[in-house]
N, C-alpha and C positions, 0 to 999 in steps of 0.2 A: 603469595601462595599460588601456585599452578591451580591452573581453571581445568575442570572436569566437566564435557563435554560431552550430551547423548551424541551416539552417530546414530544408531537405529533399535528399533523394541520392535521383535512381534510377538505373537500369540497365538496357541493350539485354539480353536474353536472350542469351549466350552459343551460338554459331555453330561448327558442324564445322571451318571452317579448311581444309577444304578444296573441289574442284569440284565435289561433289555436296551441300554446304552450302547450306541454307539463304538464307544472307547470300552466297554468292558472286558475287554481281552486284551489292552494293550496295557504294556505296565510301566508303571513309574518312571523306567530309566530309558523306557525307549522311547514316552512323550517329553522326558528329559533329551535325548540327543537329539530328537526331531527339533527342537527348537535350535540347540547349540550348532548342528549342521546350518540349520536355515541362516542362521547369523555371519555363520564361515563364509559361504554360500553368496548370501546377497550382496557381501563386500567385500568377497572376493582376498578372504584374508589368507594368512597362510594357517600354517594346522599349531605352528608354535606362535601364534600372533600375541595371543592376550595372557598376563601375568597369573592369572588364577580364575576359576570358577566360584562363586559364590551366588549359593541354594540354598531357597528358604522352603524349609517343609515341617510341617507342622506334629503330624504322629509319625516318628521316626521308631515304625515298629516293622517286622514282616521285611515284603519287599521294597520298603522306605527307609529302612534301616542302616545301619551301619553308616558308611559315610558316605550318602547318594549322590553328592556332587562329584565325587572322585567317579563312582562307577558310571554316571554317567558321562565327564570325558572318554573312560575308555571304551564306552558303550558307542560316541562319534566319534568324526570322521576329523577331531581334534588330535594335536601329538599325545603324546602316554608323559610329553616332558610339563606339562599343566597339570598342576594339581588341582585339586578341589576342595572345599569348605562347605559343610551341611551347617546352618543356623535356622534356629526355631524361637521366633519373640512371637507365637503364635500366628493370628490373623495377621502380622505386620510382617511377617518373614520375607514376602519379597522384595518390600519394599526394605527392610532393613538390609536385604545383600545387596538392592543398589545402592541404599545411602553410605554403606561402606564401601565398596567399592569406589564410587564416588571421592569420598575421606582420604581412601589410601591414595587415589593418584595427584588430590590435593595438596597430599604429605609427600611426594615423592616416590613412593614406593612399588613402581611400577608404571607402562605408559599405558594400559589400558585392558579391562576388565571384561567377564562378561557374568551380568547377576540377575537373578531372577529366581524364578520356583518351582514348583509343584505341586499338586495336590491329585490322588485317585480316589475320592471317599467312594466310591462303589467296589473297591480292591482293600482298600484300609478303612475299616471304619474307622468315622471320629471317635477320638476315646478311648481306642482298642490299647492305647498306650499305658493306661493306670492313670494320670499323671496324678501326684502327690497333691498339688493343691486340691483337686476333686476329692479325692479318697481319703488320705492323711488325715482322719479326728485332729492330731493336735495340732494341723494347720487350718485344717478345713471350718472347723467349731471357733478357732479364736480369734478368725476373721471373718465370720458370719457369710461363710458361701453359698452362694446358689447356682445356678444354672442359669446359663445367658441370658436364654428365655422368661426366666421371669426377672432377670436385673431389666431388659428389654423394658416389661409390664413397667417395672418401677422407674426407669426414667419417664414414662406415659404417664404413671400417677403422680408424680414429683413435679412435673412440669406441664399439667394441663393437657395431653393431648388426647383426642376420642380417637375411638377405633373407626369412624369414619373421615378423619385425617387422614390416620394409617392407612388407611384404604386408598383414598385418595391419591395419595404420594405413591401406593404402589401401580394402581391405575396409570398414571402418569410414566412411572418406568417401565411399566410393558410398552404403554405407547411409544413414547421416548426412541426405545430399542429394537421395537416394529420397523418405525422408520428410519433407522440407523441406519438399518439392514437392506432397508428397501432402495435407500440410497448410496447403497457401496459407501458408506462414512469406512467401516472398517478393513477396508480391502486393501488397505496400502501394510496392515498390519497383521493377518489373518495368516497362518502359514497350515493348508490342510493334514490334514491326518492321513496315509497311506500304509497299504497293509503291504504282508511280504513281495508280494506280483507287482508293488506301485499302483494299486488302483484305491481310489479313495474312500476312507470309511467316513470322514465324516470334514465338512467345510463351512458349515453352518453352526451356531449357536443352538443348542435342539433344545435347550430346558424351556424357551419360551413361550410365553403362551398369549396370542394375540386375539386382539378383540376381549381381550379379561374386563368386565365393567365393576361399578359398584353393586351390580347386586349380583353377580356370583360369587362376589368376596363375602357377600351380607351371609350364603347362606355356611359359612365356613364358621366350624366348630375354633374357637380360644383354646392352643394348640396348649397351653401351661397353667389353665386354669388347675387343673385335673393334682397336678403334681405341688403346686401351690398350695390348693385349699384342701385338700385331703390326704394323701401320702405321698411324699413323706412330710407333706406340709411348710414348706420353704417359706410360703408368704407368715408363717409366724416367727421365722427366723429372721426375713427381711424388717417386719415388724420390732425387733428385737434391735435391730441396730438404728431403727429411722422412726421411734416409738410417733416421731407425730402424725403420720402415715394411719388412716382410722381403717384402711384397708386397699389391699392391691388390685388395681383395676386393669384384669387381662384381657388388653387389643390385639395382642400378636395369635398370626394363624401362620398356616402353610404358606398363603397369597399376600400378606404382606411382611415376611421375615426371608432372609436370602435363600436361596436353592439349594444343594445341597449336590454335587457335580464336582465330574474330573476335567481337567484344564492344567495347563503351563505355560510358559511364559520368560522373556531374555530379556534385555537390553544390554547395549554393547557402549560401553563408555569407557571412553581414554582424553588423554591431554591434547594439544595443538600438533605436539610433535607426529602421537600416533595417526591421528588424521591426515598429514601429510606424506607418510610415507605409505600409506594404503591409498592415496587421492581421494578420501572421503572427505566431506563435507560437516561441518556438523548441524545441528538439527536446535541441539536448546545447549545450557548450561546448568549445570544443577546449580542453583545459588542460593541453598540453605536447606540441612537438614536438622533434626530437631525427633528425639522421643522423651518419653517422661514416663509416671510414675501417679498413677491413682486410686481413688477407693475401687478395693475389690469387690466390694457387694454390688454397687449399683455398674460399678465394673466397667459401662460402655459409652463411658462418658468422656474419654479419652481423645477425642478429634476437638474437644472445644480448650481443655487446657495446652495440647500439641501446636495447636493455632497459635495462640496466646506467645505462647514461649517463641515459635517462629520465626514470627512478624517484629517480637521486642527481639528476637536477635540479630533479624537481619535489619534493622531498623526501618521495616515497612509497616502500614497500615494493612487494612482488611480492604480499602480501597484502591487500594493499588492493584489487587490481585484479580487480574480477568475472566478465571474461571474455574471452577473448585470440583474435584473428583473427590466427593466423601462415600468411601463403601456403605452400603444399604444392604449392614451386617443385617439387621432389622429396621422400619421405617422409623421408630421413635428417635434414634442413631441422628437420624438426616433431619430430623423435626426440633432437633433437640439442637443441633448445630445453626440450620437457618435461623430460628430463635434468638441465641445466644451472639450471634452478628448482624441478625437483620438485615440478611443479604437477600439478594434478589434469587428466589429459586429456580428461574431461567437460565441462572448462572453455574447452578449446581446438576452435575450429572449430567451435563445436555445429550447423549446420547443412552441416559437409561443405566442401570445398574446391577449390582447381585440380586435386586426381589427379580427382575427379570430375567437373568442369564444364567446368575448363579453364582455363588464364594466358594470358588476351588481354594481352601482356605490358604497354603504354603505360595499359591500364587496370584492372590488376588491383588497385591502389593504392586508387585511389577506390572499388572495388566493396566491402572489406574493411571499409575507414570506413561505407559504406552497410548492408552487415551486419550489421555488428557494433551497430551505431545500431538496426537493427532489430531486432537480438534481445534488447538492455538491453530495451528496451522493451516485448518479448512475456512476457519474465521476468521483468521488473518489477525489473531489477537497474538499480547507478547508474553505474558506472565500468567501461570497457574498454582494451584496449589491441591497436594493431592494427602487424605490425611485417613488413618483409620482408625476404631478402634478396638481396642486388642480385647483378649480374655485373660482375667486373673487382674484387671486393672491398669493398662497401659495405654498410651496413645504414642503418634509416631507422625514426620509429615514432612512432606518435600516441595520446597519451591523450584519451580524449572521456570526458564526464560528463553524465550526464542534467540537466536542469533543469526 
């Protein structure tokens, strides 16, 4: 099988998400070409180089709509002869257009791709789409749905964690991402934001918030208690499918569940041949992708079965793997995974997360694979593994290898 090759990933800086944001006037297809240019760009490719677009974005409503990845080719500075592909496996969307992408040049089908995402929640709210699982009684009811937020609470009651864990762990990723930043870790991947005149709106990560301790998180209202225990009462619903559950224990607040922020996000992968004939290098190889299929209710539990499946397909252990990007959809998410491997949390996130930057949901896929590529790299390590978990009960997860 042809080997599929990162050459390069970057990334828009990460946007408040909402009206006093940064990015709030820029829209979806033009933080869309602003990345596909940047890609052309840094490698100097031609405008008809790569076989197809593939875009993950999550509420494909408004101006996210229709088929965003096509509009945004014609929105760059790409040919009009590249088509485009919008796919949505929710939170794993960007990562599912790399691991497809990836697939197809595996299969043949192309020397080289460029996949990645989007997300504007400050322009599209989340939700604003209906989707049928949420809404739909006769799917909603006969699979005992709830809301992220409290599946969130319910892996914390199911598995032991306090809200001064949660806390913990997010302490840790403000820190973490403080110093990322402090240390140009992301600047080999960072591509700014520019308004019409070329002068810049935004080059920095703005959701974050440094110096965050344990007790300004202590004084932070249980963001689903409310909606849980009273209307429309979900934790008697949750109770209904996990009776031994004597009650839901809500740790999740604003400071330790992800941001809520616009961001996007590339990577450019092709075969041996494609790298040759542009003189690029390549950077990793993707050497195993892998999504699944799990309980909808507790819903976010999806990065520990993705793992599982991974590792027995590509016949590796959990110790083989030097460093682990698990999104920090919510901290239970990441508490719930080191757990479940007993891996060393030094190893996880080393630059910090969504509690701290923020899950531009449609791109927060590609941004992980882009990290985690850069941090093998700064640490001179060889194998990662980058995995997330979806909504509606999915997981998803990609091993890369240096070369």
């Amino acid at each position: 099988m042809t080997e599929a090759y990162i050459y390069d990933a970057v990334r828009t800086p990460r946007g408040k998400g909402r009206k006093d944001g940064a990015l709030h006037e820029v829209t979806s297809v033009r933080l869309s070409a602003t990345v596909l240019n940047a890609l052309k760009s840094r490698n100097g490719l031609d405008g008809h180089a790569v076989e197809d677009v593939i875009w993950g974005n999550v509420t494909q409503v408004k101006e996210q709509g229709g088929c965003l990845a096509r509009t945004a080719v014609l929105a760059s500075d790409l040919d009009e002869s590249i088509p485009g592909l919008a796919i949505n496996r929710f939170c794993a969307s960007g990562m599912e257009a790399v691991n497809l992408a990836a697939n197809q040049v595996r299969g043949g089908a192309g020397e080289a791709y460029i996949a990645g995402g989007v997300e504007m929640m400050g322009r599209v709210a989340m939700g604003s789409d209906g989707a049928a699982v949420a809404v739909d009684p006769t799917v909603a009811m006969e699979h005992y749905f709830v809301p992220q937020g409290i599946s969130a609470d319910i892996i914390a009651t199911e598995y032991g964690f306090t809200r001064d864990m949660a806390d913990a762990l997010a302490v840790e990723s403000q820190n973490r991402a403080a110093a990322a930043w402090a240390d140009n870790r992301f600047e080999k991947s960072i591509v700014p934001v520019t308004d019409v005149n070329g002068l810049t709106i935004l080059d920095n990560d703005e959701y974050m918030r440094p110096g965050t301790d344990m007790q300004a998180l202590g004084s932070l209202k249980a963001s689903f208690a409310e909606m849980g225990e009273v209307m429309p009462g979900f934790d008697k619903i949750a109770m209904m499918k996990y009776p031994h559950l004597d009650k839901i224990n809500h740790i999740h607040h604003a400071g330790n569940s992800s941001g809520i922020v616009d961001g996007s996000a590339g990577v450019l992968i092709g075969n041996a041949e494609f790298g040759k004939k542009y003189g690029l290098k390549p950077r990793a190889r993707i050497r195993q992708t892998c999504k699944i299929g799990t309980d909808p209710t507790i819903m976010l539990t999806g990065p520990v079965p993705a793992t599982q499946k991974i590792l027995a397909d590509s016949g590796m252990a959990i110790s083989d793997i030097d460093l682990f990007e698990v999104n920090e959809a919510f901290a239970s998410v990441v508490l719930r995974f080191q757990q479940a491997f007993d891996v060393d949390p030094s190893l996880v996130n080393v630059n910090g997360g969504s509690i701290a930057m923020g899950h531009p949901l449609g791109a927060t896929g590609a941004i992980i694979i882009g990290t985690l590529l850069d941090e093998l790299e700064r640490s001179d390590k060889e194998v990662g593994l980058a995995t997330l978990c979806i909504a509606s009960g999915m997981g998803a997860a990609t091993i890369i290898e240096r070369v």
